[in-house]
N, C-alpha and C positions, 0 to 999 in steps of 0.2 A: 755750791754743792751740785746743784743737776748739772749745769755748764761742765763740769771736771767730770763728771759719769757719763753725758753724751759724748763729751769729747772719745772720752775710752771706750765705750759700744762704737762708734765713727770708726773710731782705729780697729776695733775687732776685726768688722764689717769688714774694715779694705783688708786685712793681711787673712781673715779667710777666703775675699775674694782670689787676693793675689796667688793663694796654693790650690783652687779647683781642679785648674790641670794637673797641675804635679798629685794630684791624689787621683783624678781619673789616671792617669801614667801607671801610678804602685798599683791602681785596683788591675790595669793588664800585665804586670810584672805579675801581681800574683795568681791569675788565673795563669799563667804561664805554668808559673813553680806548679801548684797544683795539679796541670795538665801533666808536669814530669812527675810527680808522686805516683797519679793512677795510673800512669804506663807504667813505673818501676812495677806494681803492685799488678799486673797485667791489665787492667781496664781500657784498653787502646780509644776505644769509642767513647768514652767519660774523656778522656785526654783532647779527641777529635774535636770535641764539641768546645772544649776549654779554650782550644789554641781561637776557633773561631769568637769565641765571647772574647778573648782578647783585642782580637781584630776589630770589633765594635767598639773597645774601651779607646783602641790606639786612633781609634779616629776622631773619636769624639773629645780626646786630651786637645789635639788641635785645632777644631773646631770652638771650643772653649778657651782654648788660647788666645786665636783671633780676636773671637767675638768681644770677648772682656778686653783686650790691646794687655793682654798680660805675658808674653812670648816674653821669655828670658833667655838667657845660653845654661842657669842652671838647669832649665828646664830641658831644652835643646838633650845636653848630657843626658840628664835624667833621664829621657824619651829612649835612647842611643841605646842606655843599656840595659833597659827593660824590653825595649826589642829584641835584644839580643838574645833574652833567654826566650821567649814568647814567642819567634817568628825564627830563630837560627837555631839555637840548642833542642826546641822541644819538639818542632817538624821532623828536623832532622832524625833525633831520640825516637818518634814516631816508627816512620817508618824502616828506623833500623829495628827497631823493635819486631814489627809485624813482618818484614823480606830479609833488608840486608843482611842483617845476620847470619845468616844460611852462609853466606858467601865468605865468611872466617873474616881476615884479617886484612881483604880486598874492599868489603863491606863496611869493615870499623874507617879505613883509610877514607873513603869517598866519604862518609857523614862526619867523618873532621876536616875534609875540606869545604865540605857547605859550612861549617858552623866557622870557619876561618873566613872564608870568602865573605859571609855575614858580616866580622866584625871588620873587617878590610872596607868594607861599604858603608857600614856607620862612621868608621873615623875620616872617610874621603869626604862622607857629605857632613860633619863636624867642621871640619876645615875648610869648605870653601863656600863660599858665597853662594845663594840659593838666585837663581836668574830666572825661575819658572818652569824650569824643565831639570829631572832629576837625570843626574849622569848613572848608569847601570839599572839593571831592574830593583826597587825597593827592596830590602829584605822583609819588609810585610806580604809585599806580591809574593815572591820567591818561597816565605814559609806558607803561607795561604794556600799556592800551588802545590806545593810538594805534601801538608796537610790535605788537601784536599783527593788529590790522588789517592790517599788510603782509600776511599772508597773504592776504588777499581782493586784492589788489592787480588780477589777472586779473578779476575777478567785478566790481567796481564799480566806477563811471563815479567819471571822473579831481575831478569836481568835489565828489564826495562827500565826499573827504580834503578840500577847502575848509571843507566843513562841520565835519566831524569836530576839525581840530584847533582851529576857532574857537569851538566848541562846551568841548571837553574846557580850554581855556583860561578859559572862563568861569566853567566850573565847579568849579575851582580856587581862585578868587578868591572867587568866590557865597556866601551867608553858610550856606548849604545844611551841615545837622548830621549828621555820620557816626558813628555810634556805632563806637566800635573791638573789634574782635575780638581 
C-alpha cells in the first residue's frame, strides 16, 4: 500500500514538474490579456506595467525550462502564442491607444503590421532550428521596445511612433542575426 502511494506522489511530483514552464508561459499570456483589458478600459500605465511583468514571466518560462531539461515543442508553441498576445498585440494596442490613433486608418494599418510582422517571427523561429543566434529582432525585444517608448509619449512628435513601430516590424522579420544571451 505505501509502495502504490509513493509511487503516485513520485508521478505527481514529475508531471508537475514537467508543466512549471508551461504555467510560468499562461501566467505571461495573462498578464498580457489583462494588460489589453486596462487599455481597452483607458488605464495605459496599468497596461505599461503589465506588458513588462510579462516580460519577467517570458523569461523566466525558459529559464525554467532549461534548468529542469523540460523544453518540449508543446511548449515551444505554447511560448509562440502567448507572446504573441503579450509582446505583439498589447504593445502594439498600447501605443495605438495613447498616438496612433490620431492618425485614422494610417495608424490602425501600421499596428497590424507589427502585430503581423510578430506572428511572421514566431512561426519563422517555430520552424527552424535554433543555432544560438535568433534570426530578426525577438518579438519580446520589439514589444518591450515599442512598450517602452510609451513613456516618452509627452516628449516625441505623434509621427515618430509611425516610424517606430514600422521600423520595429521590419526588424522582426529582417534576416538581421542576434546572438542570444
Amino acid at each position: 500500500m505505501f509502495m502504490i502511494e509513493r509511487e503516485r506522489i513520485d508521478s505527481t511530483v514529475k508531471k508537475v514538474k514537467g508543466q512549471t514552464a508551461n504555467f510560468l508561459t499562461l501566467i505571461n499570456l495573462s498578464l498580457g490579456a489583462l494588460a489589453l483589458l486596462f487599455m481597452m478600459n483607458g488605464d495605459l500605465k496599468i497596461g505599461l506595467i503589465l506588458i513588462f511583468l510579462a516580460g519577467l514571466f517570458d523569461r523566466f518560462d525558459g529559464m525554467v525550462a532549461r534548468k529542469l531539461n523540460i523544453e518540449s515543442e508543446f511548449g515551444k508553441q505554447l511560448d509562440s502564442l502567448c507572446d504573441l498576445i503579450s509582446f505583439g498585440i498589447a504593445p502594439a494596442f498600447l501605443i495605438y491607444q495613447a498616438v496612433l490613433h490620431q492618425f485614422g486608418v494610417p495608424g490602425m494599418i501600421f499596428t497590424i503590421i507589427f502585430i503581423v510582422c510578430g506572428a511572421i517571427r514566431l512561426a519563422r523561429f517555430n520552424i527552424t532550428e535554433f543555432t544560438g543566434s535568433f534570426v530578426g529582432v525577438p518579438i519580446t525585444v520589439a514589444g518591450c521596445l515599442m512598450a517602452a517608448a510609451y513613456l516618452a509619449i509627452n516628449f516625441l512628435p505623434g509621427f515618430f511612433y509611425m516610424f517606430l513601430t514600422i521600423g520595429l516590424a521590419i526588424l522582426m522579420i529582417s534576416t538581421i542575426s542576434i546572438e542570444k544571451r
